[in-house]
N, C-alpha and C positions, 0 to 999 in steps of 0.2 A: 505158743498156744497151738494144742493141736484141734483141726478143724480137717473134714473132707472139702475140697477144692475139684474145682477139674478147669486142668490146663488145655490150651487149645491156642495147637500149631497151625496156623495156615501157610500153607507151601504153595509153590508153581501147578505143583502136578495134585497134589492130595493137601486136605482136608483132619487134620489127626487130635481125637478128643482124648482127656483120661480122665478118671478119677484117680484122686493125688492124696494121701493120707499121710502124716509122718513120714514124709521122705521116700513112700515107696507111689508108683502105679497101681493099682488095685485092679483096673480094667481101663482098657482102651477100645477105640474104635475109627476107624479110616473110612475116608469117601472120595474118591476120586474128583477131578473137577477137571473141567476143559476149559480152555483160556478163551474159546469163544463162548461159555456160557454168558447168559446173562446177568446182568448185578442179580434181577431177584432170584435166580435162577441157582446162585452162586447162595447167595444167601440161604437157600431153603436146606441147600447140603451142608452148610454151617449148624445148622437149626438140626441136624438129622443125627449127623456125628455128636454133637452136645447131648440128643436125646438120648442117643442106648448107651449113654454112662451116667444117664442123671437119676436113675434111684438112690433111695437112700434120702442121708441128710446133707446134702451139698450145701453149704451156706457162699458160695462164691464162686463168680467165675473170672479168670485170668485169658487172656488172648493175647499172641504175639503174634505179628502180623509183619511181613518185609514190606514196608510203606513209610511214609512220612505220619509221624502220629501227633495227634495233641490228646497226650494224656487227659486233660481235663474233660473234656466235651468228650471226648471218646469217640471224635469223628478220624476217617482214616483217610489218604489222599494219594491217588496215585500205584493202585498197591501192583508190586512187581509181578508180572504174570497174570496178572487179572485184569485187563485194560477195561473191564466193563466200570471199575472201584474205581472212578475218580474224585469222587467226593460222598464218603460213607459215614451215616452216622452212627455210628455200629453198637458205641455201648448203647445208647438210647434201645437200638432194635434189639440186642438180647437181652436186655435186660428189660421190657417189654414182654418178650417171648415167656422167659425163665422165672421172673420176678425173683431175683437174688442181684447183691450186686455184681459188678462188670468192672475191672479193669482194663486196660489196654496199652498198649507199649510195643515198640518196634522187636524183632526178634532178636539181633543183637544182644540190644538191653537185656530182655528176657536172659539169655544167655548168661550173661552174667548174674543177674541177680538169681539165679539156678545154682550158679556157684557160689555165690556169698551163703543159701541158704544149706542148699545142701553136696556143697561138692568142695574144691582144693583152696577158696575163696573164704573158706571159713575163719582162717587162721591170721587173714590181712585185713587191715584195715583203711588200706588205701591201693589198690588193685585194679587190672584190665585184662579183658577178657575178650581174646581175638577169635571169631567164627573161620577158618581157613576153608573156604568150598569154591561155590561159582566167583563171589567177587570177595572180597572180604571187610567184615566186621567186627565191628568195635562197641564194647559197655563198658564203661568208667564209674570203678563204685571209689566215693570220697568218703573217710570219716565214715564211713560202713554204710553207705546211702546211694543209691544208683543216681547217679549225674545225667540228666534228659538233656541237658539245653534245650533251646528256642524247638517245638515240635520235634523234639527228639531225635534233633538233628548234631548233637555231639559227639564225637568220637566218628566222623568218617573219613579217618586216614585213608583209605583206600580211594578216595579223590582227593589225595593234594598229588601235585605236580610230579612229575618222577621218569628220566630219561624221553624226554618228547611226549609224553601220554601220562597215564596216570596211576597210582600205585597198584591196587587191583589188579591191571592186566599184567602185572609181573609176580604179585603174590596172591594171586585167583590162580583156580583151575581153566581160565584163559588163557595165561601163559605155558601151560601141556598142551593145548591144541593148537594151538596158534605157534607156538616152534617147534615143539616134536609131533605135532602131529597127533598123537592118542592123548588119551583123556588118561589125568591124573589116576583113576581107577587103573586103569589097563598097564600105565607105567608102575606104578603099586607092587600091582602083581609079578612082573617082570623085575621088577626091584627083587624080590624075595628069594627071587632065582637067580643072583647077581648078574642081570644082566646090565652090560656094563651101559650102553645110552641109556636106559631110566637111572643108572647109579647117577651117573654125570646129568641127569634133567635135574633129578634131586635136589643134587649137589646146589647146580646153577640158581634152581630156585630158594635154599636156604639165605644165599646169599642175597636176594631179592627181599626176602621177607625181613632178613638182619637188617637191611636198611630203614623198613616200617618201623622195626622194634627203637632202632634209635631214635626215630623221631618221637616214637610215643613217650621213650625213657628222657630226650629233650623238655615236650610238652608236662608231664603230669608224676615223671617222677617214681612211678610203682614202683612197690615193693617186690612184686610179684607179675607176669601176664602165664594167663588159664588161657591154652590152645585148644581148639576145639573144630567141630567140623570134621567132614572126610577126610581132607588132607591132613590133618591133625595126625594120624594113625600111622602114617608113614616118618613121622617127627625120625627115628631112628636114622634117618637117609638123609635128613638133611640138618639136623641138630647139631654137626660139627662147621657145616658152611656159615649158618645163621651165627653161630657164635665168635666165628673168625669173623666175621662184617664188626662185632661190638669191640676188635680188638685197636677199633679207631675213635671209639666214642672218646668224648673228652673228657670223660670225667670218673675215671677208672674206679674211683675209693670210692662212687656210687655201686660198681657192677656188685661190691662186697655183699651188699643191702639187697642185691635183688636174684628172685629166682623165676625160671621159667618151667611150666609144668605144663603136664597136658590133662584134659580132663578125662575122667572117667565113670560119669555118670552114665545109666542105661537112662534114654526115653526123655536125654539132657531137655529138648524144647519143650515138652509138656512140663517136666519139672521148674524148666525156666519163667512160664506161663502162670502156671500156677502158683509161685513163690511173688508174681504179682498183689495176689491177694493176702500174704503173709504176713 
């Protein structure tokens, strides 16, 4: 069915609404937010970015938010970067505001159900979709359906256990600052110009992230995982380490059945957001 929608990212730093029609953006809009604002403070810029895309016939709004969420109540807990959002009842309040429905959903999720709708996600029917940035995340779509668990606390490999600490700081962009030193971006860039220590940070980190990948191919099996995020775009550097990590998985005549892909959607989290309401 097609219907205008408008998805809405909330991030550390900004704020970012769209109107979402068929798969495309129509218009968007950003607002900065400081992490010392206040809840309502926080809220009124949420209410602000929603407003200059909401002409028109929006029948729905989507919100992906990095938090603990419980879809149902649409209250959010804890949200990262926001320390003022400890206990938010969020769809109540925009949908209050807007008087359209509200969904809500951790950004992960979003992410994925972004791809089952409109991106590399199309094609599987039982699929996972890794965010590769600051820490890294996980949406598990089953039987063509986005899997929440308990407050939509499913899929966070990047907290199980993993060499003394925990999987994250080795397949996050914590692991480039934290051993070489520069940020994933900056070795990126120096990649492109073979320099050889971000070749071999790459490298090192492919290998880090094949380890995630087998656990997820242990756990659920996919067909398929959709790579996404910043780091996502450097896949080219580290695509041959990640795959040599699977060359121990045990269970070979599975790797036949499955593919890894990277996404390519433009404006992936407002699309992710708004594929809530779809």
């Amino acid at each position: 069915m097609k219907k205008e929608v408008i998805g809405v990212d909330i991030g550390g730093t900004n704020i970012k609404a769209g109107k979402v029609f068929n798969g495309s953006v129509l218009q968007s809009h950003l607002v900065e937010v400081n992490r010392n604002d206040t809840e309502e403070a926080t809220l009124q810029k949420l209410f602000e970015s929603i407003n200059k895309v909401m002409a028109g016939s929006v029948e729905a709004i989507g919100i992906g938010v990095p938090a603990v969420v419980d879809p149902e109540s649409g209250i959010v807990y804890d949200v990262q970067n926001i320390p003022s959002w400890k206990k938010v009842p969020l769809k109540e309040l925009v949908q209050q505001e807007f008087k359209v429905p509200v969904q809500i959903n951790n950004d992960a999720n979003c992410f994925a159900l972004g791809e089952k709708h409109f991106g590399k996600a199309k094609d599987h029917t039982n699929c996972v979709a890794l965010s590769l940035g600051t820490g890294l995340g996980m949406g598990i779509l089953i039987d063509n359906r986005l899997y929440n668990g308990v407050l939509c606390g499913a899929g966070e490999v990047g907290m199980l256990p993993y060499k003394g600490g925990i999987m994250e700081h080795y397949a996050g962009s914590f692991f480039f600052d934290e051993k070489y030193g520069e940020s994933a971006k900056i070795l990126y860039q120096k990649a492109l110009k073979k320099d050889a220590a971000a070749l071999m940070a790459f490298n090192e980190y492919g290998h880090h992230l094949g380890e995630a990948v087998k656990a997820i191919l242990y756990m659920y099996a996919p067909e398929a995982i959709i790579l996404g995020g910043s780091i996502s775009n450097a896949y080219a550097f580290f695509e041959q380490s990640l795959k040599g990590a699977l060359d121990s998985f045990a269970y070979q005549k599975q790797l036949e059945h499955f593919k890894i892909k990277t996404s390519d959607l433009v404006d992936s989290p407002i699309l992710g957001a708004a594929a809530l309401c779809l």
